[in-house]
N, C-alpha and C positions, 0 to 999 in steps of 0.2 A: 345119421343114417335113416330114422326115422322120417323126419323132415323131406328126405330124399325122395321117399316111398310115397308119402304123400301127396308129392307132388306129383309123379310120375302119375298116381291113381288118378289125381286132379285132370291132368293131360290126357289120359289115356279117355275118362270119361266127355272130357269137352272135345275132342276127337269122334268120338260115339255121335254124340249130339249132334254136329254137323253132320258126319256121313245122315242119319238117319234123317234127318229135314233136309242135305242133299234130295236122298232118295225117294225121299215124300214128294217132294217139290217138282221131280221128274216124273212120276207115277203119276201125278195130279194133272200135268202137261200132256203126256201121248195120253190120256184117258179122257183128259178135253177135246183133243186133235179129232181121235178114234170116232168116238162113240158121237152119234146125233141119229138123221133122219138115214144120212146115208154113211152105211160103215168104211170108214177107212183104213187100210191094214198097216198093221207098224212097222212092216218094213218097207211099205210106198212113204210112210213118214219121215220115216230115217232117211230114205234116199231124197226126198224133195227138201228135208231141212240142208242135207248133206252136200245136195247140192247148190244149194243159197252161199253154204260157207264155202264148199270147195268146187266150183266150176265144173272140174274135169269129171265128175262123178255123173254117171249118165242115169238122163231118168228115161232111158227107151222102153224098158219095162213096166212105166209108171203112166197110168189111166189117165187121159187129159181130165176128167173130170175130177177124178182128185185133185191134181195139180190144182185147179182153179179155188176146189173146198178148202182146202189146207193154206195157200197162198193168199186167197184173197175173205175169205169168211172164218175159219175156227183159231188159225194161228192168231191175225191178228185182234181177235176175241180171248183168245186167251192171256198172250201177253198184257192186252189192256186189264184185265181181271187181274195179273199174278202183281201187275203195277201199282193199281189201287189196292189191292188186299195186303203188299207190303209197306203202303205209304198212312194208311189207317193201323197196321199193326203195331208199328214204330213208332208213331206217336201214341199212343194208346201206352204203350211201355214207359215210355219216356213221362207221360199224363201222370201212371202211376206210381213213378219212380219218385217222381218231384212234388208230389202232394202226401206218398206215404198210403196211400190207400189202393189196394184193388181192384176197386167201383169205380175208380174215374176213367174214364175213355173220353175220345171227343165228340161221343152222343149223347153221354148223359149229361157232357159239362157246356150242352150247348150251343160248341164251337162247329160240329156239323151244320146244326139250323141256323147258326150266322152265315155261315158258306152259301148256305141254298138260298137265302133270302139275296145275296150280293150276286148270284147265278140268276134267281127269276129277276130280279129290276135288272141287272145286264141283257137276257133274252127279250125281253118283255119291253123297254126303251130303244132296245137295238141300238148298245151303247159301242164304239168304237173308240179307242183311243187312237191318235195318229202315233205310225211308229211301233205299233205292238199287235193290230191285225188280229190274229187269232188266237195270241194269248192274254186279250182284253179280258176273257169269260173267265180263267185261273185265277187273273190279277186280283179281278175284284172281288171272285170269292173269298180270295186271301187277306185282301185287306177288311171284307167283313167277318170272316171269321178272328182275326186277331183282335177286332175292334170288341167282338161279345167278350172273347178272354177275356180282356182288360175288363169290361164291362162287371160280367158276373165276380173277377175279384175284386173290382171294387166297391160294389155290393154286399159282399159277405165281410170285405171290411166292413163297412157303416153297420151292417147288422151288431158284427161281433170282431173287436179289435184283434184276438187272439185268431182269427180266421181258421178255426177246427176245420178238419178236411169236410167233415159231416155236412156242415153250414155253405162252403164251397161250391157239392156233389146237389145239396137242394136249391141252392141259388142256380147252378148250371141246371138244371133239372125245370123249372122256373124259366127261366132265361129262355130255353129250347122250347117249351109249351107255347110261351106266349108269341115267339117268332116263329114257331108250326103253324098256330094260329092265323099270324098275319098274313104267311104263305096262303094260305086257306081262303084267305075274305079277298087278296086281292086276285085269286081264281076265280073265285066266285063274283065278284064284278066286272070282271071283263068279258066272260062268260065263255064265247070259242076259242078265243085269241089265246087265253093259258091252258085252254083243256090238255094241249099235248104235252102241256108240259109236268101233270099228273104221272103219269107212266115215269116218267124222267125222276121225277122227286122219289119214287117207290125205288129207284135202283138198277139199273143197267148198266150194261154193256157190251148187247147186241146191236147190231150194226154201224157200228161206232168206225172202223178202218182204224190204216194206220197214222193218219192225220192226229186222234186222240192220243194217241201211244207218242209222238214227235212232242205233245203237247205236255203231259205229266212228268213224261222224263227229266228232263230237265229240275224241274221244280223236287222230283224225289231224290234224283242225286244232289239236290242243294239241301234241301231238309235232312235227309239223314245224315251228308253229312258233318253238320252242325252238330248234330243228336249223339253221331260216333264218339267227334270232337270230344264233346263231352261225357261222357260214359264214365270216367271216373270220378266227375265231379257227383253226377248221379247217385253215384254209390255214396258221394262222402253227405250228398243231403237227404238220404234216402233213411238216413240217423235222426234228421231234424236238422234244421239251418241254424240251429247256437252251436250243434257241435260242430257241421261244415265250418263256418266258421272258424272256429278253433284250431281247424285243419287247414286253415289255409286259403279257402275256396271264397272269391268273391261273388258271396249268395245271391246279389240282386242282379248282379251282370249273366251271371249263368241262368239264372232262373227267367232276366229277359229273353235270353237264346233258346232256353228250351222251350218256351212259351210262341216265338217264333218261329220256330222251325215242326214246331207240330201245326202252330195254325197255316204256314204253308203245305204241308202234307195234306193237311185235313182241306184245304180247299182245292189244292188241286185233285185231290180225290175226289170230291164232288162236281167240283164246275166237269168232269169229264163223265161220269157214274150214275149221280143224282148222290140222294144221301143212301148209304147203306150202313145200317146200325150194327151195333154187339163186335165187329169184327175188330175194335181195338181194348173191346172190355175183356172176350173168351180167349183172343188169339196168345195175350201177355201173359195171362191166367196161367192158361196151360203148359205157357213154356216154364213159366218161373218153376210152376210144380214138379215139371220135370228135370228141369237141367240147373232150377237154383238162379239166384237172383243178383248177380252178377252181372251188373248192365253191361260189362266187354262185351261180353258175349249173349246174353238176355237180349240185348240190341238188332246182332245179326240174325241172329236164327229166330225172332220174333219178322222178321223179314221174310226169311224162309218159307217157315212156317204158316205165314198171313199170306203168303203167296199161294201156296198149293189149296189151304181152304178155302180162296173164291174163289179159285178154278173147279173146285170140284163143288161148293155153292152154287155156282153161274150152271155146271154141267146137270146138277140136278133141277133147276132146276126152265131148263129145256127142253129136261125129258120126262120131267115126272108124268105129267100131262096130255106129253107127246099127242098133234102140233102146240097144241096151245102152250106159249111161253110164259110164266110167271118172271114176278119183277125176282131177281136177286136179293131184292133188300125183304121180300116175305120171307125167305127161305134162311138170311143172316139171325130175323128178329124170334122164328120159330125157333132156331138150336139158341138163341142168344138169352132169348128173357127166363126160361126155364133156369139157363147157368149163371146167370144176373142173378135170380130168387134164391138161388143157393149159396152163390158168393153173401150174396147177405145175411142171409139165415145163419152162415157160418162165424161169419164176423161179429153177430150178435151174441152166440153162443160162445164164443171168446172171451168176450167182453165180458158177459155177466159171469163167466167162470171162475 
């Protein structure tokens, strides 16, 4: 009977959890749509998405100039934002599931600055592959951010065989500096030819259409759901891989899969964004504190979640400034490194406890 109740409390509160990242995730949306230079009302919103899904729903009431805001500039602005902010979120979850620690995301572990670096030499050589068109700039941030993972763990092996998360987080740390770096010198020598792509590197998702949105989709429904796939094995190495093990769980094959399917996240996040930091360190953060660490569900609602905070990231900051746009990724690193120095602060205070 006990056990009964339990569970029910269990259900009733992981029920909670989604309605509320539901509702967040919607609020985050019509308040992207809404609000900019020129106000949109939410219920010319509801009737112009309403009419997207359902034909027969007349927009005669509905301002052509909204029509155009909403269809052609804030929607598909926002959905590219709610895309990237759940494809960084989830792997960021999944980062910290499979290492044990709460500091790793794919910025501090590097795998962002492999991305960007495989983004500028793609922009930059005006590289095509035959057969793949325009998602040549995804592929190959994909395969350079998978190539740093590999990199920095093999690194923090030769450091230290027992590969502590610690050694891991400053090897990825390392790793990201010096291909920040490199991004840096070869701007800096080519001199106008990468200027623009400055702006790009700090984080966007202004005027992007729905070309970028065709582009990341795909790659996020395949990354996450590998990361789904796997959700329980998470849990069982989220103990340490002697006891997965023990449980069952073939530690090197999952651990290849989650290690791929964040560094495709992570790069299709970028090849379409640029790089925008913290939102896989704070977004996992918060949910675990919330709803508990349960990768079933830790999974989705870090989804959720990481959706409605770049929308409402991207919306502020559009307007803080109002005309003037700020990149996104100032406005991730401003809430982000404040909650980074406390994540740690905390973690040390654990330790030494």
């Amino acid at each position: 009977m006990q056990n009964r109740s339990i569970r029910k409390r269990l259900a009733n509160n992981r029920l909670l959890a989604y309605a509320c990242s539901i509702l967040f995730l919607l609020i985050s949306m019509v308040l992207g749509i809404s609000i900019g230079s020129v106000h949109v009302p939410i219920s010319s919103i509801i009737r112009i998405v309403g009419h997207e899904i359902f034909p027969f729903i007349s927009l005669a009431q509905v301002d052509s100039m909204h029509l155009n805001i909403v269809l052609n500039v804030r929607l598909p602005r926002v959905i590219l934002a709610s895309l990237v902010g759940a494809s960084l979120a989830i792997a960021g979850a999944a980062f910290q599931g499979l290492l044990r620690n709460p500091l790793a995301d794919p910025y501090t572990l590097g795998v962002s600055s492999g991305a960007s670096v495989g983004a500028v030499v793609t922009l930059f050589f005006q590289i095509s592959i035959p057969f793949v068109g325009a998602f040549t700039l995804p592929l190959l941030s994909i395969v350079s951010s998978f190539l740093t993972i590999v990199l920095v763990l093999g690194f923090a092996r030769k450091i230290e065989k027992s590969m502590r998360v610690e050694t891991i987080i400053l090897t990825g740390i390392i790793f990201g500096s010096f291909l920040s770096a490199v991004i840096s010198l070869m701007i800096a020598l080519t001199g106008d030819e990468l200027r623009q792509i400055i702006g790009w590197l700090l984080g966007s998702v202004s005027m992007r259409g729905w070309v970028y949105i065709k582009i990341i989709l795909p790659f996020l429904i395949i990354g996450a759901g590998i990361l789904l796939f796997n959700a329980r094995e998470l849990n069982a190495m989220s103990f340490g891989e002697e006891r997965a093990h023990h449980l069952g769980v073939d530690v090197q094959r999952r651990k290849l899969s989650v290690l791929t399917a964040g560094s495709i996240l992570t790069g299709a996040a970028v090849a379409v964004s640029g790089t925008i930091g913290f939102v896989g360190l704070v977004i996992p953060h918060l949910t675990r504190l919330l709803w508990g660490s349960d990768h079933k569900h830790l999974l989705p609602l870090s989804i959720l979640t990481g959706s409605g905070f770049l929308i409402l990231a991207d919306l502020v900051a559009r307007t803080i400034i109002s005309p003037t746009e700020l990149p996104i990724g100032v406005i991730t690193a401003l809430i982000g490194a404040p909650v980074f120095a406390l994540i740690l602060m905390k973690s040390r205070l654990e330790r030494s406890g």
